[in-house]
Backbone bond lengths (Angstrom), bond angles and torsions (degrees), N, CA, C in turn:
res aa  C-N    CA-C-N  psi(-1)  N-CA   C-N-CA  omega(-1)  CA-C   N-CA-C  phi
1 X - - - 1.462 - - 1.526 109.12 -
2 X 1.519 129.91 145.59 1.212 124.85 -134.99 1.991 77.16 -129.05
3 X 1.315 130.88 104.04 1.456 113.00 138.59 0.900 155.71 -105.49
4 X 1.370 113.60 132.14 1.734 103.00 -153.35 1.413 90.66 -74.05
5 X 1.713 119.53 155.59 1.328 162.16 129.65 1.510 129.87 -41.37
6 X 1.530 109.78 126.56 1.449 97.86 174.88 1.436 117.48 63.39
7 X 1.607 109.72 -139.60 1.246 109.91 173.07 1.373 143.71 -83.26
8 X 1.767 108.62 17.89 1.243 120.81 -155.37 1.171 122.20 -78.61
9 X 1.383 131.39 -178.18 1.578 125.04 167.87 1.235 106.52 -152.98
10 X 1.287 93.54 150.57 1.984 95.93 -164.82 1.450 105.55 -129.15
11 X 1.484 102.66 115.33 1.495 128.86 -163.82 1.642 119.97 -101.17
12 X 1.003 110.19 81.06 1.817 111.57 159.67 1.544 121.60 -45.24
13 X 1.676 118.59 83.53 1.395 133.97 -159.05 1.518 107.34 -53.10
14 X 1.420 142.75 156.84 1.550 108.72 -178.86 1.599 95.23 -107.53
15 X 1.205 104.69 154.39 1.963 111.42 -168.16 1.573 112.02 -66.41
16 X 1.512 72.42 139.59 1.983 86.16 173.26 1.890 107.75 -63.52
17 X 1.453 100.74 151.15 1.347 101.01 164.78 1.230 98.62 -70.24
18 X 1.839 101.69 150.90 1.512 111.71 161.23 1.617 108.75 -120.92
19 X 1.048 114.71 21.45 1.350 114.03 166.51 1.590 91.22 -163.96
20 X 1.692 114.55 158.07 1.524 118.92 -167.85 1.586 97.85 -110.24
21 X 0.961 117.84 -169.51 1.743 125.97 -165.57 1.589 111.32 -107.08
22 X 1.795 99.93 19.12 1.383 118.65 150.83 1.387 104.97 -118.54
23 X 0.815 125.87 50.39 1.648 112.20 -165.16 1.281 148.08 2.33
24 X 1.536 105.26 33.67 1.856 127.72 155.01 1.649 84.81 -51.33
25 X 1.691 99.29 134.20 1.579 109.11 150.26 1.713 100.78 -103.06
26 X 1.443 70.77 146.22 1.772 103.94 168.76 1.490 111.46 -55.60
27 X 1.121 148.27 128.85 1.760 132.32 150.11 1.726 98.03 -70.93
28 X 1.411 88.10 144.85 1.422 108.29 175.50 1.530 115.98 -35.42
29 X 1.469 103.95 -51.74 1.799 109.60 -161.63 1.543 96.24 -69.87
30 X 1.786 118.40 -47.59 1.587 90.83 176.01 1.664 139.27 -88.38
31 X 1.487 112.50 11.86 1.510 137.52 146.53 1.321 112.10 -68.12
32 X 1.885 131.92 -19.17 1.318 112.90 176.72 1.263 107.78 -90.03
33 X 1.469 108.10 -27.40 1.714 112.07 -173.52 1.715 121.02 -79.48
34 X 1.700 104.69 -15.97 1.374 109.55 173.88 1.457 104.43 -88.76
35 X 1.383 139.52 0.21 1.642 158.08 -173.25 1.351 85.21 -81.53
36 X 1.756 109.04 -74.21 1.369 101.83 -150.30 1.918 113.15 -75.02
37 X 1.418 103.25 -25.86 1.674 99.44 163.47 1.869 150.94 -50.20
38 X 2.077 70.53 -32.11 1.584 94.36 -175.49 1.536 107.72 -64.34
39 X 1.485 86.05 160.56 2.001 91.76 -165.91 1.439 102.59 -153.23
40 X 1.379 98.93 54.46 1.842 121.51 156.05 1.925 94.79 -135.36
41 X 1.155 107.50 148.85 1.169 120.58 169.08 1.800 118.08 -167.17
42 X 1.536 126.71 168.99 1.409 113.49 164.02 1.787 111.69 -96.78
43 X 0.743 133.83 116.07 1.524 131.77 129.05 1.627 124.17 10.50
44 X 1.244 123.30 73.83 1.432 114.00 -164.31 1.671 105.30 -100.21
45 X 1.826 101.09 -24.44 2.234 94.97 -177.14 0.939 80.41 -160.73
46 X 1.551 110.09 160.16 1.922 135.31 -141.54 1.684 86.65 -151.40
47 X 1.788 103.26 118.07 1.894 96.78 168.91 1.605 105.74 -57.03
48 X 1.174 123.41 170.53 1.260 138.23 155.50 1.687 109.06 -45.29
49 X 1.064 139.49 -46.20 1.234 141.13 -160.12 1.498 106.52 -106.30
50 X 1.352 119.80 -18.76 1.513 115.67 -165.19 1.845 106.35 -42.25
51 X 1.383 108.90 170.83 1.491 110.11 -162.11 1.357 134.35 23.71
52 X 1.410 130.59 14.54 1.229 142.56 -146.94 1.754 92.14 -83.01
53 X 1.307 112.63 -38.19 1.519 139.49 -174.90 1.791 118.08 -69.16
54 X 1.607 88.08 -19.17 2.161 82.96 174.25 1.248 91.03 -124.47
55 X 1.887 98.72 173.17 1.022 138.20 156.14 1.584 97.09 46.36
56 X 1.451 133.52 -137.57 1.411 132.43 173.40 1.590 117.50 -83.64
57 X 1.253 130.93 20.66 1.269 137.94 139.59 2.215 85.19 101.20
58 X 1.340 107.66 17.69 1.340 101.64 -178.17 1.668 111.35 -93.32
59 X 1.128 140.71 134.37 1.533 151.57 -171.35 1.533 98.84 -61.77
60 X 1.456 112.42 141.56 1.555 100.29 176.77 1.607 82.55 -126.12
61 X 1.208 128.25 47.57 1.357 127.59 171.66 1.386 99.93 -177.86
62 X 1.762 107.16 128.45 1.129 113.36 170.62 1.746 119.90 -121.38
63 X 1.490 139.04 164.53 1.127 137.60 -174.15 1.925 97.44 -57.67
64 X 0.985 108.32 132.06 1.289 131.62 173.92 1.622 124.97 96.57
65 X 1.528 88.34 9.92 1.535 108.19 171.33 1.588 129.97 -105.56
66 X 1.258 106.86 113.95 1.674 129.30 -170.23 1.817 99.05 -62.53
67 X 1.463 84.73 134.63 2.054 87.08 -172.02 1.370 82.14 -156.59
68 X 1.608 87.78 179.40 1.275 114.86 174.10 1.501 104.56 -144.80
69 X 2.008 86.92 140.61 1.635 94.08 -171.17 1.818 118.67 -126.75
70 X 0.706 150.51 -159.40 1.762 157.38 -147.18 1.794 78.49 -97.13
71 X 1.467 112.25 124.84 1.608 124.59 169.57 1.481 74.72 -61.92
72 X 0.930 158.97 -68.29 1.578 130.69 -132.16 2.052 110.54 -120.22
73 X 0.962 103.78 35.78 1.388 115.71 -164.05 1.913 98.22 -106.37
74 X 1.063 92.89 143.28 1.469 109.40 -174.70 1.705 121.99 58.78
75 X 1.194 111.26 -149.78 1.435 104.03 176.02 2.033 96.13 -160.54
76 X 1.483 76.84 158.82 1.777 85.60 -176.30 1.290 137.48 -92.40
77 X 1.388 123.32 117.92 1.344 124.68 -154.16 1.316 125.95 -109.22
78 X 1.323 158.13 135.45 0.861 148.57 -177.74 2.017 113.08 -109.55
79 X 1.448 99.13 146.97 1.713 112.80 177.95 0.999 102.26 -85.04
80 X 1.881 114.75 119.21 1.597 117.27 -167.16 1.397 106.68 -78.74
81 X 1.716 117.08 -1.85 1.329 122.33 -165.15 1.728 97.22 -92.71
82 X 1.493 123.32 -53.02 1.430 141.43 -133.66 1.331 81.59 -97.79
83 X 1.507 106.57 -75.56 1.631 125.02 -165.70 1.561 106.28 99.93
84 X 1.293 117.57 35.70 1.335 134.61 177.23 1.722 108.09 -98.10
85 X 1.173 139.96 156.31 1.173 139.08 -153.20 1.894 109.09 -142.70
86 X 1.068 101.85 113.38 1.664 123.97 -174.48 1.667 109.06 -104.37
87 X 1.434 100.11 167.35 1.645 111.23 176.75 1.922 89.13 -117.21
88 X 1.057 120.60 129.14 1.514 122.56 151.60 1.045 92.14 -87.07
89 X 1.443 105.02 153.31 1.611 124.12 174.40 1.595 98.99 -147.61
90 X 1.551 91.28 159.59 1.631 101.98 155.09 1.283 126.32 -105.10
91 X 1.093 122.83 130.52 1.822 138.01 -163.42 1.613 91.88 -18.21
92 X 1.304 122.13 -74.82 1.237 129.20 -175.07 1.649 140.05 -26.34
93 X 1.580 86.36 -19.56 1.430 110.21 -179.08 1.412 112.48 -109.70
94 X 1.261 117.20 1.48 1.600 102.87 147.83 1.254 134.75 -77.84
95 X 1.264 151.65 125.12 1.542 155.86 -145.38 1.350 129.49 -104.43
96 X 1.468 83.57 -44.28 1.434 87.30 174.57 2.242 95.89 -166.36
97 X 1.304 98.04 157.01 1.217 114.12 140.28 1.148 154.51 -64.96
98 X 1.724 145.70 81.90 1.364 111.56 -175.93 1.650 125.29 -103.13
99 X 1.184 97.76 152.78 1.495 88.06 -169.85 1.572 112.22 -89.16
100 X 1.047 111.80 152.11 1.988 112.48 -173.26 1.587 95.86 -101.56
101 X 1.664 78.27 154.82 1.714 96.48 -179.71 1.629 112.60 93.93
């Protein structure tokens, strides 16, 4: 289990297509590289401190909330347990919220 630190945030990336809505499949290598670009994900763990640093120190993002963050913000991590693959980020690099539905 992966916890982020400090100000971090720990992002469940959402999956590349591997086949398109003509049914071209994807090859793996360019489904891993559109994974690691993409910049929607959910929110799965919040550092202790995240947002503590703006505005009134209140979170404008919580774990189970779909956002969008900096295409090039954080770096990509993998669960040495799962083998599932996350974005750490820093608070700062979340952008926005979107809301579902």
């Amino acid at each position: 289990m992966i916890k982020p630190a400090g100000h971090r945030v720990l992002v469940k990336v959402q999956e590349a297509e591997t086949v398109t809505a003509a049914g071209i499949i994807i090859p793996d290598a360019i489904s891993e590289r559109q994974a690691e670009a993409n910049v929607f994900g959910e929110i799965v763990a919040v550092g202790p401190t995240a947002w503590r640093a703006f505005d009134d120190g209140q979170p404008w993002a919580k774990v189970g909330d779909l956002v969008a963050f900096a295409k090039y913000g954080g770096f990509v991590i993998e669960d040495p347990d799962t083998k599932e693959r996350f974005r750490l980020l820093n608070d700062e690099d979340i952008t926005a919220v979107i809301e579902r539905g």
